[in-house]
C-alpha positions in Angstrom: -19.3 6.5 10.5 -19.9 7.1 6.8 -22.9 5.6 5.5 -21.7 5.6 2.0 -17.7 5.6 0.4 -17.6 6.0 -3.5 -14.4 5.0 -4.7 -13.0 4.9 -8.5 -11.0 1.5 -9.5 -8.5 1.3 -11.3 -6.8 -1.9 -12.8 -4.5 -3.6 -15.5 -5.7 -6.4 -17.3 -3.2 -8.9 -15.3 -4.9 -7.7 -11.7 -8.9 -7.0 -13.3 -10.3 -10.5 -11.6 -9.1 -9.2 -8.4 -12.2 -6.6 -8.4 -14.1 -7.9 -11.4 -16.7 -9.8 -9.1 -17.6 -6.7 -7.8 -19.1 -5.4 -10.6 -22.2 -6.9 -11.1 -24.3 -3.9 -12.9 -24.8 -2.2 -9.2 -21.4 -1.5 -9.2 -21.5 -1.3 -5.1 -20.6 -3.7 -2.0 -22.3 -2.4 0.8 -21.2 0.9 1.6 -18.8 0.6 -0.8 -20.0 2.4 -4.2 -17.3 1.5 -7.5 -17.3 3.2 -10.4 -14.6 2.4 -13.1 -11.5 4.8 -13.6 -10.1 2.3 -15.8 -10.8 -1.6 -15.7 -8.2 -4.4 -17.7 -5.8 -1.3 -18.5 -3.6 -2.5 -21.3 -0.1 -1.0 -19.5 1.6 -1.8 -23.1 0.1 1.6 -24.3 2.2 4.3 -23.5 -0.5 6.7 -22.5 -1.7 4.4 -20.0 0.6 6.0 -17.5 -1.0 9.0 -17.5 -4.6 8.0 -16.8 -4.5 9.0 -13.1 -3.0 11.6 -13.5 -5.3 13.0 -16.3 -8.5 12.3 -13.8 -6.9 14.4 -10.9 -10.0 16.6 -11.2 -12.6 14.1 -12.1 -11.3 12.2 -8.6 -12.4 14.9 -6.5 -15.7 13.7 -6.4 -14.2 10.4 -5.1 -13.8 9.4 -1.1 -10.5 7.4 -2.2 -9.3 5.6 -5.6 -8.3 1.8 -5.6 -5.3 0.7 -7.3 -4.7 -2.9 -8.1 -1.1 -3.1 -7.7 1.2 -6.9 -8.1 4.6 -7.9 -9.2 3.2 -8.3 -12.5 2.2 -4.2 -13.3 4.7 -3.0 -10.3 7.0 -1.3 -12.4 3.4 0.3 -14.5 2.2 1.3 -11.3 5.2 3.4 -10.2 5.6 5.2 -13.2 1.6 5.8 -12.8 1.6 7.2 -9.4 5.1 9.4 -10.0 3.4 10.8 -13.3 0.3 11.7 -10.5 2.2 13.2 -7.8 1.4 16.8 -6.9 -1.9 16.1 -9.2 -4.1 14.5 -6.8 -6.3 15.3 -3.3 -8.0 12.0 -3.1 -5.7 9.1 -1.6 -4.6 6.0 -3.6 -5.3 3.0 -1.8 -3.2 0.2 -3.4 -4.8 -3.6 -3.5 -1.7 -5.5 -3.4 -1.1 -8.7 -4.3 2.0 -10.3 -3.1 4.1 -7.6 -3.3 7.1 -7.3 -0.7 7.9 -4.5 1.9 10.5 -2.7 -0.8 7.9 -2.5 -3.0 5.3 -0.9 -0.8 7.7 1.3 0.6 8.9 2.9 -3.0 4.6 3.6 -3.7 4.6 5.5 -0.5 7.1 7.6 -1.2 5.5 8.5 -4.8 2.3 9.1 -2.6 0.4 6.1 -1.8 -1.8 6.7 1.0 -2.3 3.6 2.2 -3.0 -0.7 1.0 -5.0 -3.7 1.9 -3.4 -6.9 1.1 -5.5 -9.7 -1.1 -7.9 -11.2 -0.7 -9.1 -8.0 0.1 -11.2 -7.5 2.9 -13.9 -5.2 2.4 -14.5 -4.1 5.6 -11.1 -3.0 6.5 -10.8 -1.3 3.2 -14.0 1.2 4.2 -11.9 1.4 7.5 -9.0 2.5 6.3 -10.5 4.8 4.0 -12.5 6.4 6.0 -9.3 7.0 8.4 -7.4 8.5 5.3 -10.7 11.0 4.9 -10.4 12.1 8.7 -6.8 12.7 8.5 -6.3 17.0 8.5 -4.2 17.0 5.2 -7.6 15.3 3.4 -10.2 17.4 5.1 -7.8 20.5 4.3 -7.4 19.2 0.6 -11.1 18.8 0.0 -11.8 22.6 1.8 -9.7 24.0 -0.6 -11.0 24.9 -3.8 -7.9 27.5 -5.2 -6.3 23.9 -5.5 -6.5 22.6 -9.4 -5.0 19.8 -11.1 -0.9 20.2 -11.3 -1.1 22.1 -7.8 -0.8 20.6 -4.3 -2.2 21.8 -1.3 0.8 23.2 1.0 -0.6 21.0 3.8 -0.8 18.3 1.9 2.0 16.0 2.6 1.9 12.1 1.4 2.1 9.8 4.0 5.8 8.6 5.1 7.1 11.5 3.5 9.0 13.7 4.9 8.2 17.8 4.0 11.7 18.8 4.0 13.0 16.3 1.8 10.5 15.9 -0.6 10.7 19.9 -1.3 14.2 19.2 -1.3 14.1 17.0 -4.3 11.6 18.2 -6.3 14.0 21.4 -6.9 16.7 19.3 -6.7 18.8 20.4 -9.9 18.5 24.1 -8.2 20.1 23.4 -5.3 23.7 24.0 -4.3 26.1 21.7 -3.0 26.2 23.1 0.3 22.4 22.7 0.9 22.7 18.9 -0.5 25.9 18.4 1.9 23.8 19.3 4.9 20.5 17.4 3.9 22.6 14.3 3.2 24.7 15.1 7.0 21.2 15.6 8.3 20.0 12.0 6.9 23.1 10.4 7.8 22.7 11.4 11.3 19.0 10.2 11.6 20.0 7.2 10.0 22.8 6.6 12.8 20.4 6.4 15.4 18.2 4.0 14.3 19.2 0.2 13.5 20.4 0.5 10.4 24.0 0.0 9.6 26.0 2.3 7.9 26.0 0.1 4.5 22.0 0.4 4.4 22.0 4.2 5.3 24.5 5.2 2.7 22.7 3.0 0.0 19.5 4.2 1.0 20.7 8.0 0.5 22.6 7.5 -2.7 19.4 5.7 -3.9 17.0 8.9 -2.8 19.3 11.0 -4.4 19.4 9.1 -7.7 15.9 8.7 -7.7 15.4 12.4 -6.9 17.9 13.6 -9.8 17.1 11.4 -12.6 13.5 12.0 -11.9 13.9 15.9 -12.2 16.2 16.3 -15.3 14.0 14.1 -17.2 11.0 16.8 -15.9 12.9 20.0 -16.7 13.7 18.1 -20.1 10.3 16.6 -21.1 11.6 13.4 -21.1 13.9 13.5 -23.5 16.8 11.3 -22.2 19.6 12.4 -24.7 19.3 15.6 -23.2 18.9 15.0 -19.6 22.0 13.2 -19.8 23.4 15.6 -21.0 22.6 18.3 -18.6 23.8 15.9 -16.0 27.1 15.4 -17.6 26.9 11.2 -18.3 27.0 9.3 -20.6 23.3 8.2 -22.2 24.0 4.4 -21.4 24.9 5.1 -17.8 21.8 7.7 -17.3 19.8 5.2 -18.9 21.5 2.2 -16.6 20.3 4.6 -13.9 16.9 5.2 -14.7 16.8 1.1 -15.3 17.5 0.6 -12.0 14.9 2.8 -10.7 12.7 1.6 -13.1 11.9 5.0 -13.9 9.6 5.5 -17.8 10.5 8.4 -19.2 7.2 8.5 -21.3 4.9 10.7 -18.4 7.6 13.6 -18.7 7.3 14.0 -22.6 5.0 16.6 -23.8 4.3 18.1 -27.3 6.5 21.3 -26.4 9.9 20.8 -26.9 12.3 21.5 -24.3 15.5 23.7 -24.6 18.6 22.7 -25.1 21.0 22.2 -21.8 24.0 24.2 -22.2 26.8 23.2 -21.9 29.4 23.7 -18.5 
């Protein structure tokens, strides 16, 4: 058992008096040390997106970092953790607040590592923690120094996520159609075996795949949406219609560099 866990916090100003108590010029519950990543984010600035992903080195110092997650800065918090994916070795540990299984599930796959439900216990949040830092893909992350901000390990694998698929759809747009026909046979068929009926395993690929998609042309495009429509061949309102219903921000894809033109097919 560790004697000492330093986390980093980070919260919006609608979830701050979840964890504000605890900081009481100590800045530490017990073996629980806090230290401030961000406290009473405003989520209205656009850059605010981008704070954990900016601190991906900074974090290394950190035994996990706490996100104060609710219905209220859900949609904030997924464009947070997808603009942090492949950025960060120290797990996320969400401190939800009424927020349903959907919810939770579309944070794991954007690399949650785990969540404690409010009132938070503090005890079972140095638990868990301490079971994320025993887990080989931590232990392998920390011993790996060639690994910098932007890279992941290659054992590194966010929980719930399958390695296969999630290589699969971060190169998505450079697949071929044959290699997508057999990854969405392959999904079908594990779907077919489990409980789920065929209406829910179709939706639930066509969704992965939208996600996946949408997600990468606004990447290879900087998140400029006019274009990434483009390259996809749809209309603007319907890509943007899709990227609604994702509730996907285009905002943590834009950079300063502009990005080429798609050409047309």
């Amino acid at each position: 058992m560790r004697t000492r866990l330093d986390c980093a916090v980070l919260s919006t100003a609608c979830t701050h008096d979840w964890v504000s108590h605890w900081f009481d010029g100590r800045q530490a519950t017990g073996r629980l040390h806090l230290r401030a990543l961000g406290l009473g984010v405003d989520t209205s600035q656009p850059q605010s997106c981008r704070l954990l992903a900016n601190a991906g080195m900074a974090l290394r110092r950190f035994d996990a970092c706490l996100l104060t997650v609710s219905e209220r800065n859900l949609a904030w918090a997924r464009t947070t953790m997808l603009a942090a994916r492949g950025r960060l070795q120290t797990p996320v540990i969400a401190l939800a607040n009424q927020l349903k299984a959907p919810a939770l599930s579309d944070l794991y796959e954007l690399g949650l590592a785990d969540f404690v439900r409010g009132p938070v216990c503090l005890e079972e949040l140095r638990t868990r923690i301490e079971r994320h830092l025993d887990a080989p893909r931590y232990r392998a992350a920390a011993a790996s120094p060639a690994a910098g901000v932007g890279e992941t390990p290659s054992d590194y694998i966010p929980p719930g996520t399958d390695p296969t698929e999630a290589a699969l759809c971060a190169s998505i747009l450079d697949r071929s159609g044959i290699e997508l026909d057999a990854f969405a046979a392959a999904t079908a068929s594990r779907s077919a075996t489990s409980k789920e009926s065929f209406k829910a395993a179709k939706s639930q690929v066509i969704e992965r795949f939208e996600r996946a998609y949408i997600t990468a042309a606004l990447g290879r495009y900087s998140g400029n949406i006019a274009m990434a429509a483009r390259a996809a061949q749809k209309h603007r309102r319907a890509f943007w219609a899709l990227m609604r219903k994702h509730q996907i921000d285009a905002a943590p894809y834009r950079t300063e560099q502009p990005p080429c033109e798609p050409v047309d097919r």
